[in-house]
C-alpha positions as CSV (number, residue, x, y, z in Angstrom):
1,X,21.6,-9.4,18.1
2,X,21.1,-8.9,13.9
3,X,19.4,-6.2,13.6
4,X,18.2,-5.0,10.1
5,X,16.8,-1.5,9.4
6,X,14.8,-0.4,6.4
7,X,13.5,2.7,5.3
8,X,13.4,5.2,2.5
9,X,15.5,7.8,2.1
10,X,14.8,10.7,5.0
11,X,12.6,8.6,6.8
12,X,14.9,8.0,10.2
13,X,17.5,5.5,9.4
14,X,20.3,8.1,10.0
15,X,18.8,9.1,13.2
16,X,18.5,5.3,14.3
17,X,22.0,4.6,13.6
18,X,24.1,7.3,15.4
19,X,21.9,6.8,18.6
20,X,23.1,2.8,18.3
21,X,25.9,3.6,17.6
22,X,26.6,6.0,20.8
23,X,25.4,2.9,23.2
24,X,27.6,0.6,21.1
25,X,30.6,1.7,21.3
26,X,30.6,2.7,24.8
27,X,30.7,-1.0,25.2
28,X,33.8,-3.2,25.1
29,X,35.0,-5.0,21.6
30,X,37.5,-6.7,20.1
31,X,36.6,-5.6,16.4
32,X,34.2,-2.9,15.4
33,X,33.5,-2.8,11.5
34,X,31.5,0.2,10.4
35,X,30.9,0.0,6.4
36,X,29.1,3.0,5.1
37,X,27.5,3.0,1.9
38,X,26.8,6.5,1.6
39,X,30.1,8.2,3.0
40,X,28.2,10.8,4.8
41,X,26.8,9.3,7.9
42,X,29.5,7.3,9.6
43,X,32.7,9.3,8.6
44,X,32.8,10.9,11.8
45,X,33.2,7.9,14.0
46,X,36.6,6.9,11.9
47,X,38.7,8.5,14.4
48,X,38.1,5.8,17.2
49,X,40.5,3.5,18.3
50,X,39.5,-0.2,17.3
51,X,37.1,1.4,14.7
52,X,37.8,0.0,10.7
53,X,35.7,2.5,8.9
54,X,35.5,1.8,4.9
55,X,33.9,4.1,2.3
56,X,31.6,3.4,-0.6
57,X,34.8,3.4,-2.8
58,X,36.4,0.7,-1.1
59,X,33.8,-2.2,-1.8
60,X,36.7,-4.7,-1.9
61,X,38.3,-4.2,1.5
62,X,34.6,-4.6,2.6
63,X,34.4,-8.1,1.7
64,X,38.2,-8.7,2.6
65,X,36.9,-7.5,5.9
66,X,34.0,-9.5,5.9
67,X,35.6,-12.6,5.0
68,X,38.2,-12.5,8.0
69,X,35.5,-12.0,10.4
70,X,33.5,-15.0,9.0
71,X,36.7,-17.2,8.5
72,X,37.6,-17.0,12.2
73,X,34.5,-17.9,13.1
74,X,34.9,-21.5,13.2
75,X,38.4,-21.0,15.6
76,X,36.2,-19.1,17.9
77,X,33.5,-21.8,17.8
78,X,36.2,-24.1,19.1
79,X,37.8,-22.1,22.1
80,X,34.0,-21.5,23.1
81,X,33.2,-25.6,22.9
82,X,36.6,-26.5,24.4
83,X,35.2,-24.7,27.8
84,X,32.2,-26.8,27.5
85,X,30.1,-23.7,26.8
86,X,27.5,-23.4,24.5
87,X,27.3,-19.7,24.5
88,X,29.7,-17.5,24.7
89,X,30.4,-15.7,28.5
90,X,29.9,-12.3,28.6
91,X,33.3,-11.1,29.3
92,X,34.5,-12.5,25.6
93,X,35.6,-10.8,22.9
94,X,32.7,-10.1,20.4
95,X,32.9,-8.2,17.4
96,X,30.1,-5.4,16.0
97,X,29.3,-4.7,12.5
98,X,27.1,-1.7,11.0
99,X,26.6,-1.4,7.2
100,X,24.9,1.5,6.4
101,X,23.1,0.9,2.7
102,X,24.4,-2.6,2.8
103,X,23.1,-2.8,-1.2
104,X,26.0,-0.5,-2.3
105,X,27.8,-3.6,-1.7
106,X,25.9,-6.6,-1.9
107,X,24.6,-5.3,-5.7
108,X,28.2,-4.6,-6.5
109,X,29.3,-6.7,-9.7
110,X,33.1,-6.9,-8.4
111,X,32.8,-7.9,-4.7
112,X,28.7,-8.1,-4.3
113,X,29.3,-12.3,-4.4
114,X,32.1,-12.4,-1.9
115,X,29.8,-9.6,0.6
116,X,26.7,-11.8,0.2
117,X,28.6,-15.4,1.1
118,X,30.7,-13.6,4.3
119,X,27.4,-11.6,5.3
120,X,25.1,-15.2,5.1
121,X,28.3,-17.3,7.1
122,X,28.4,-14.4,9.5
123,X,24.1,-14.2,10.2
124,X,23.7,-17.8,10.3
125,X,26.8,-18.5,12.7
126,X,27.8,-15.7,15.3
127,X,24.3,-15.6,17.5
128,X,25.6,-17.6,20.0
129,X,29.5,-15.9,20.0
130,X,27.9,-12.6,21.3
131,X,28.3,-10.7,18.3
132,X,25.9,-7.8,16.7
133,X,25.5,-7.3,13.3
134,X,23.2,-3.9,12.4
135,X,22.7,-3.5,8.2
136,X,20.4,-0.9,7.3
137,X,19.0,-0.4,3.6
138,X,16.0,0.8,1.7
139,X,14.0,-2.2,1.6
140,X,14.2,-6.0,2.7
141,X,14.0,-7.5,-1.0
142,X,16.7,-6.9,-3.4
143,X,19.2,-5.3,-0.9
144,X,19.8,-8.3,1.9
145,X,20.3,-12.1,0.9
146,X,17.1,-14.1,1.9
147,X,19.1,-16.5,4.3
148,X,20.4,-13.1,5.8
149,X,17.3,-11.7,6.2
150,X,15.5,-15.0,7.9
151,X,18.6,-15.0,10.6
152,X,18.2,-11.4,11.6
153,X,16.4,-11.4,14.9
154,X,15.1,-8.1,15.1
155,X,13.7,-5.3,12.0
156,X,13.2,-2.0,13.1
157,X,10.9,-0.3,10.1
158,X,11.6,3.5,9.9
159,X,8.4,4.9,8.3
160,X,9.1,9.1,8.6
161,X,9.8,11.5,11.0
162,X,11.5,9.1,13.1
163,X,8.7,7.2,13.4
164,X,9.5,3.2,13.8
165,X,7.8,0.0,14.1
166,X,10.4,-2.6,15.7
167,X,9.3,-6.4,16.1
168,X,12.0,-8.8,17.1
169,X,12.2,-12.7,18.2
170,X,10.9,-13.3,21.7
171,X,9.6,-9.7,22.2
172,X,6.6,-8.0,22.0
173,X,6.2,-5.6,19.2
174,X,7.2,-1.7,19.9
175,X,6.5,1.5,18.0
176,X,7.4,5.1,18.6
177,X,9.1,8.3,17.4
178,X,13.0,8.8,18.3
179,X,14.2,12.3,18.5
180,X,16.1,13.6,15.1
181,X,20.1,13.6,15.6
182,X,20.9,17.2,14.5
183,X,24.6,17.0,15.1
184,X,26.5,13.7,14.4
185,X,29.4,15.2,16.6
186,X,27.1,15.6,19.7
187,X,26.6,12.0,19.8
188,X,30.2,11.0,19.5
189,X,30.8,13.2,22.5
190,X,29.2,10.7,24.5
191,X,31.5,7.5,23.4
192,X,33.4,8.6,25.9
193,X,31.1,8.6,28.9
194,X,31.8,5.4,30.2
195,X,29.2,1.8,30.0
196,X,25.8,2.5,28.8
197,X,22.8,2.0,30.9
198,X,21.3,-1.3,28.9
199,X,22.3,-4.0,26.4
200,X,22.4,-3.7,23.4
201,X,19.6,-6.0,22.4
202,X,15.7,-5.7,21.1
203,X,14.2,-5.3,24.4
204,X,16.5,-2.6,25.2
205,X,16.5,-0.9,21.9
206,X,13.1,1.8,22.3
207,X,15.2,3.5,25.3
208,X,17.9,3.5,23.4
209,X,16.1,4.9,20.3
210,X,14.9,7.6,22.8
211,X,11.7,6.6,22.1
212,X,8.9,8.7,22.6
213,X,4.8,8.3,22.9
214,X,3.0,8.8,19.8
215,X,-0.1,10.3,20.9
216,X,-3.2,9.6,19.3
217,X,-5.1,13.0,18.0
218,X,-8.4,14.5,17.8
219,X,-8.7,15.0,14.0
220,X,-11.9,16.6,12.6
221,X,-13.6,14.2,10.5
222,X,-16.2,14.7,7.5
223,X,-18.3,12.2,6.4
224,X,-20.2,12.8,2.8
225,X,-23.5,10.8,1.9
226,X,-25.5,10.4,-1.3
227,X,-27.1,7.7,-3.2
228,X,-24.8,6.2,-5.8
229,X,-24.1,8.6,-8.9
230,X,-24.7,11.7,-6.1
231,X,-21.0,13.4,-6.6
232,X,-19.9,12.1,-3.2
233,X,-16.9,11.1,-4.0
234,X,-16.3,14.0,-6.5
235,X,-17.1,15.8,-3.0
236,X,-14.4,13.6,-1.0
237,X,-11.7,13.9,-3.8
238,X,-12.2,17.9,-3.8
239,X,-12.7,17.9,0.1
240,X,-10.9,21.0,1.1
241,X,-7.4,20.8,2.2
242,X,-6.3,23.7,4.2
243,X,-4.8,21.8,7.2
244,X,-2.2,19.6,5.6
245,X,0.0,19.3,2.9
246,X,-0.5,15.5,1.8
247,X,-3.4,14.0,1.4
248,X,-3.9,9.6,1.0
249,X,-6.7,8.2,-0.6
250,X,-8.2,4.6,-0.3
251,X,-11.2,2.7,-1.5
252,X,-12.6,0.9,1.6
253,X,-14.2,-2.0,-0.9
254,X,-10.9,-3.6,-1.5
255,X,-9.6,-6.0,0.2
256,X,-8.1,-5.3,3.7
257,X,-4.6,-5.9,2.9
258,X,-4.6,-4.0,-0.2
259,X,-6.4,-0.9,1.2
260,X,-3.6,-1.3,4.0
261,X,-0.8,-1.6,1.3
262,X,-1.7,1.6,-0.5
263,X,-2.4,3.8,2.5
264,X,1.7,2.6,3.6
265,X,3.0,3.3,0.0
266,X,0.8,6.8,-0.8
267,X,2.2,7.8,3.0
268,X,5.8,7.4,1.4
269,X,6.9,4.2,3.7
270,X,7.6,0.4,2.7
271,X,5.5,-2.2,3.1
272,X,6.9,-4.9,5.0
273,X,6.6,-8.3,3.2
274,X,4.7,-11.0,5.0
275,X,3.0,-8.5,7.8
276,X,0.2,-9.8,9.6
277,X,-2.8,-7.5,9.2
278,X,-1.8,-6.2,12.6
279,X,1.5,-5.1,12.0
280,X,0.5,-3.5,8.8
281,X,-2.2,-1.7,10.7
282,X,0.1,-0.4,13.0
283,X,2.6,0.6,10.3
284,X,-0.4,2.3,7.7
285,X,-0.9,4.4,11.4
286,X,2.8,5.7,12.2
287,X,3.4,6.6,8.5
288,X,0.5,8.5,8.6
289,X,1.1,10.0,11.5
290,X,4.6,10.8,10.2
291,X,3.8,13.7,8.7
292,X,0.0,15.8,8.9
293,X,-2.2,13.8,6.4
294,X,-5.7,14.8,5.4
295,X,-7.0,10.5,4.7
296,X,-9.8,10.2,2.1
297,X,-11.5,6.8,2.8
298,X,-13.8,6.4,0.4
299,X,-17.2,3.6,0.4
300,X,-17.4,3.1,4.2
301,X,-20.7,1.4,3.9
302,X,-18.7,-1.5,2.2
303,X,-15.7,-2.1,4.5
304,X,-15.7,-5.1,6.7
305,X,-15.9,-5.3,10.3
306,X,-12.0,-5.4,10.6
307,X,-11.8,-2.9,8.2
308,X,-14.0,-0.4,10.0
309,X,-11.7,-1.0,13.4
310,X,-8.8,0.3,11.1
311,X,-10.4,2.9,9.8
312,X,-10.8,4.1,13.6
313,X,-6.8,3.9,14.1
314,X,-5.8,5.6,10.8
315,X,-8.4,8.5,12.2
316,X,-6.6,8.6,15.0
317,X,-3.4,9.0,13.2
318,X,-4.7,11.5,10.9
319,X,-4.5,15.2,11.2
320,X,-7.6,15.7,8.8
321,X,-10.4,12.8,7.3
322,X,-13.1,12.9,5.0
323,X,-14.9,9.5,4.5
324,X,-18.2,8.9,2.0
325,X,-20.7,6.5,2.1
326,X,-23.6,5.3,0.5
327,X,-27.1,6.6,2.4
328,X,-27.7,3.7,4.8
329,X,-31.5,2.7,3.8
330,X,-31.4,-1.1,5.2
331,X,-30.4,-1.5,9.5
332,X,-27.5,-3.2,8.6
333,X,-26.0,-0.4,6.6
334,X,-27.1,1.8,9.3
335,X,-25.2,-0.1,11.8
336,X,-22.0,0.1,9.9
337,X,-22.3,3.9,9.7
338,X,-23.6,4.3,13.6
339,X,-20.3,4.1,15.4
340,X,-18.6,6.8,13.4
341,X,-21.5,9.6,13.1
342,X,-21.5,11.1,16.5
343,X,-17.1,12.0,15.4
344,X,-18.3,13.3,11.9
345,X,-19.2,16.6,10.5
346,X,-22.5,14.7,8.8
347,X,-22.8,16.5,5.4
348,X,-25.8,14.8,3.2
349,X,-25.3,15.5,-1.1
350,X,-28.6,17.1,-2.3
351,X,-29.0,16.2,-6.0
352,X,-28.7,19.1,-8.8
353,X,-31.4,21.6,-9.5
354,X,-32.9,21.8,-13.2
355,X,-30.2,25.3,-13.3
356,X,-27.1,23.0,-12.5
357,X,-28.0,20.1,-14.1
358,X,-28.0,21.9,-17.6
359,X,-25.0,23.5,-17.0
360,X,-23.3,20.3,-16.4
361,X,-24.4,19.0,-19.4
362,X,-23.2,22.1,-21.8
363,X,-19.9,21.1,-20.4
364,X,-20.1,17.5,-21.5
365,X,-22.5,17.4,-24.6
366,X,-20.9,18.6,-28.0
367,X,-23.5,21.6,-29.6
368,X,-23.9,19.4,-32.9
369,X,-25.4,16.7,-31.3
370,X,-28.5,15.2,-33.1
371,X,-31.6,15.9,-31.3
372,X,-29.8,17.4,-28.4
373,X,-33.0,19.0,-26.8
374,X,-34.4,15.6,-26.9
375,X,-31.5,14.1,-25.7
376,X,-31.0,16.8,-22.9
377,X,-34.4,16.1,-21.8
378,X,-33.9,12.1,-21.7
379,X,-30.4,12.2,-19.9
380,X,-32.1,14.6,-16.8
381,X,-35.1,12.3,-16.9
382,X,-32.6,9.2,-16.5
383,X,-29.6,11.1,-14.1
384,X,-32.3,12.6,-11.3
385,X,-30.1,15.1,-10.4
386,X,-27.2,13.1,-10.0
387,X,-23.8,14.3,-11.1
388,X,-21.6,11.2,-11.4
389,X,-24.5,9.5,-13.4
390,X,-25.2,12.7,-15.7
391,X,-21.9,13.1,-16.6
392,X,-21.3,9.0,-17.4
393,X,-24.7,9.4,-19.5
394,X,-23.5,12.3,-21.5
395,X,-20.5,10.6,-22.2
396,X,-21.8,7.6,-23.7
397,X,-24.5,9.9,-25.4
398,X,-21.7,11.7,-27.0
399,X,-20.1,8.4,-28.1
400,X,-23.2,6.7,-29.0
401,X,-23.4,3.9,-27.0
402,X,-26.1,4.4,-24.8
403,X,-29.3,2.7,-25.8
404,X,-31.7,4.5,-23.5
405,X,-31.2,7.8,-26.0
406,X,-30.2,5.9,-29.3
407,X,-33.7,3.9,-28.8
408,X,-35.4,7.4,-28.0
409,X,-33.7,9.7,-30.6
410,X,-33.1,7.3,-34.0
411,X,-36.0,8.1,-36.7
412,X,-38.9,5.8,-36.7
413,X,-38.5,3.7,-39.5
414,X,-41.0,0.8,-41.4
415,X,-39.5,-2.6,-40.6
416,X,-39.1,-3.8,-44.4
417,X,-40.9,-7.5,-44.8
418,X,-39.1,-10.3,-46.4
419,X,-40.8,-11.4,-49.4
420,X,-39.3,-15.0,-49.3
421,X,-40.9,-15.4,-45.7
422,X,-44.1,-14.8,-46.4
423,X,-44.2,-16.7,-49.9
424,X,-42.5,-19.8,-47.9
425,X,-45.2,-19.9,-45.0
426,X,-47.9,-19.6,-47.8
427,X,-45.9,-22.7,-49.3
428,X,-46.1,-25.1,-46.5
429,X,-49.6,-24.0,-45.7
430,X,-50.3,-25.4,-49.2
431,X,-48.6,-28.7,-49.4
432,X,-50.3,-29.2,-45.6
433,X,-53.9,-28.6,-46.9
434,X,-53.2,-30.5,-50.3
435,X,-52.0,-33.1,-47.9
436,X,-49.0,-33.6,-48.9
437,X,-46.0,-36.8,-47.5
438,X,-44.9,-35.9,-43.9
439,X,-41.0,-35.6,-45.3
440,X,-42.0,-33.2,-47.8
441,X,-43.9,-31.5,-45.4
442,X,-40.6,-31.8,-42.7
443,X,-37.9,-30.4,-45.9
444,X,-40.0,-27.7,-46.6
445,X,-40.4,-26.4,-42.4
446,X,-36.7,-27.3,-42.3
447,X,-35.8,-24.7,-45.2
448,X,-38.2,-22.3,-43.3
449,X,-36.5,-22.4,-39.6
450,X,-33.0,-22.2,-41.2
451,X,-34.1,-19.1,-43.3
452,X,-35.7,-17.2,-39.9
453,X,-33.2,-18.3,-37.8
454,X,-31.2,-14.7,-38.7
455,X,-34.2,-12.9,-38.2
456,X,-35.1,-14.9,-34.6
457,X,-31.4,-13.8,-33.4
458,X,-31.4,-10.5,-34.6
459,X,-34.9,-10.0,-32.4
460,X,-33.1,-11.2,-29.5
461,X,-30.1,-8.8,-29.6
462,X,-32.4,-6.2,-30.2
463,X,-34.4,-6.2,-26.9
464,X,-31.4,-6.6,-24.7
């Protein structure tokens, strides 16, 4: 087995590694390797007979280490072959290797090039030998060599709390919650109780894990309607949030895999690269889950089909939701909405009275406004009690860009008449009544169009 587990900081990595580790080593090898990149998690196993333990201040016995173990690979290869085996029996020696924060080394300018080319020999060749090879590090990218990576037959995602999301080759995908390790020490006490129940390999890694159910739960959900430019999502950004102490926030127009993508990265997890829509379900749902959430979903009206069914997991996940949609008005949007109602606390925005209207424009309209009675009057003629759309009207009031009250306030000037115009028209009316050549006739209306032409254009941009 290759096993590779990512995960920020504090989200269960530690946990997942000392319950491996004490099913591991109650097995039988001929080298165990334990590399730990932060010096604090693996310390206490250094005591163990046949255990190397290096620190993160020993990065060049790391790849000296690394390099034996990939060097007698081929030797191995040949004893195995030699008894007309293709895979090794299960009574010989195999060799386990766990590198905790594996980047401490591989980004390493001194030895990071020798770690990277034993690490790659080792993934690609020691399958069928028996041997496992556990890294764990903070992310995929940047941390584990690509032609690592695409050998490592199983990923177990931490994503908080202990929460994981394990898929592997050949098995179907797992997720659960392992129990937090409190003391290190307590788990070493076990080493020494004799062959673990299990091997150690994806299928048998959840009990291992001590995984536990994650239970769906019952969270009370609040869903805000109003027409556009109502306030409802002012509402859903300010939605009370006694319950919880984090709170994730996702536009339901976006695309699937980018609403999905934000939900995992606001929750404090990584998103895996290449996920099917699926998986990243699945994981947007555990790291929510990982800690009480309140989720703001905003523009459920919009959201697709597959959308809406993963809106209905990361409620179940959720300790708290709010959601806001546009007022269905056409079936269709009713049918989109109909399936969540019945689980919603239904609240339906009423538009501003004359009272509240005005006092949300003295917060956005400067006193020394021209016309600003004028203007007031226009904007709650326009906004019809709608916050969102009064305040984005007083805004562009204040910077003078919207029409609507620039038409209405501007003084009523008289259009001055061009002079030249007027004597040209009279001009070719003239040389057509005094019947004049057709090209004299043709220069004159040619002088004419090219001298309106300005005045023709300027007309059109004006009753845009």
């Amino acid at each position: 087995m290759r096993l590779l587990v990512t995960g920020k900081s504090r989200s269960g990595k530690s946990t997942a590694v000392h319950r491996i580790l004490a099913h591991a080593l109650r097995m039988p090898w001929s080298r165990v390797l334990l590399l730990d990149g932060k010096g604090s998690e693996l310390h206490y196993y250094a005591s163990l007979d046949g255990v190397t333990y290096l620190g993160p201040d020993e990065l060049g016995d790391w790849a000296d280490e690394l390099q034996d173990i990939a060097t007698q690979l081929s030797t191995r290869y040949a004893n195995m072959t030699a008894r007309g085996l293709r895979k090794a029996a299960a009574d010989d020696p195999r060799v386990l290797i766990l590198a905790d924060e594996i980047q401490k080394g591989t980004r390493d300018r001194g030895a990071g090039r020798r770690i990277k080319d034993a690490l790659m020999l080792i993934a690609e060749q020691s399958a069928a030998l028996g041997d496992v090879m556990i890294l764990t590090a903070q992310r995929e990218q940047h941390s584990v060599p690509p032609n690592v990576r695409i050998n490592m037959s199983a990923l177990l995602r931490m994503l908080g709390k202990g929460y994981f999301h394990l898929t592997a080759d050949g098995y179907q995908t797992k997720s659960g919650r392992t129990a937090h390790v409190e003391d290190p020490g307590s788990i070493l006490a076990t080493v020494s109780d004799g062959l673990p129940d299990g091997d150690l390999d994806p299928g048998n890694l959840p009990h291992i894990l001590g995984s536990q159910a994650v239970e769906p739960g019952r969270a009370p959900v609040t869903l805000y309607l109003g027409k556009p430019g109502s306030g409802k999502t002012y509402c859903l950004r300010n939605h009370p949030n006694g319950r919880t102490a984090r709170h994730v926030y996702a536009d339901l127009a976006y695309p699937h895999r980018q609403i999905l993508t934000s939900i995992i990265e606001q929750a404090g997890a990584v998103v895996p690269p290449r996920a099917s829509i699926p998986d990243l379900t699945d994981v947007a749902g555990l790291a929510v889950q990982a800690e009480p959430t309140l989720l703001l979903l905003d523009n459920l009206g919009q959201a697709s089909d597959r959308t809406c069914s993963t809106v209905r997991r990361l409620i179940d996940a959720s300790e708290e939701v709010a959601l806001a949609a546009k007022k269905p008005r056409s079936p269709a949007e009713r049918r989109r909405l109909e399936p969540f109602i019945p689980r919603c606390d239904v609240r339906e925005i009423q538009p501003l009275t004359t009272d509240q209207a005005h006092a949300l424009l003295d917060q956005h309209l400067p006193d020394d406004l021209a016309e600003r009675a004028a203007t007031e009057r226009r904007i709650l003629e326009l906004a019809a009690g709608h916050p969102a759309t009064l305040v984005n009207l007083s805004r562009r009031a204040r910077r003078g860009t919207l029409r609507e009250l620039r038409d209405f306030s501007a003084p009523q000037t008289q259009q001055r008449v061009n002079v030249s115009v007027l004597v040209l028209l009279a001009l070719l009316l003239m040389l057509v009544f005094i019947r004049a050549d057709g090209y004299t006739i043709g220069a004159a209306a040619t002088v004419m169009l090219m001298l309106l032409r300005p005045f023709f254009f300027r007309s059109m941009r004006g009753n845009r």
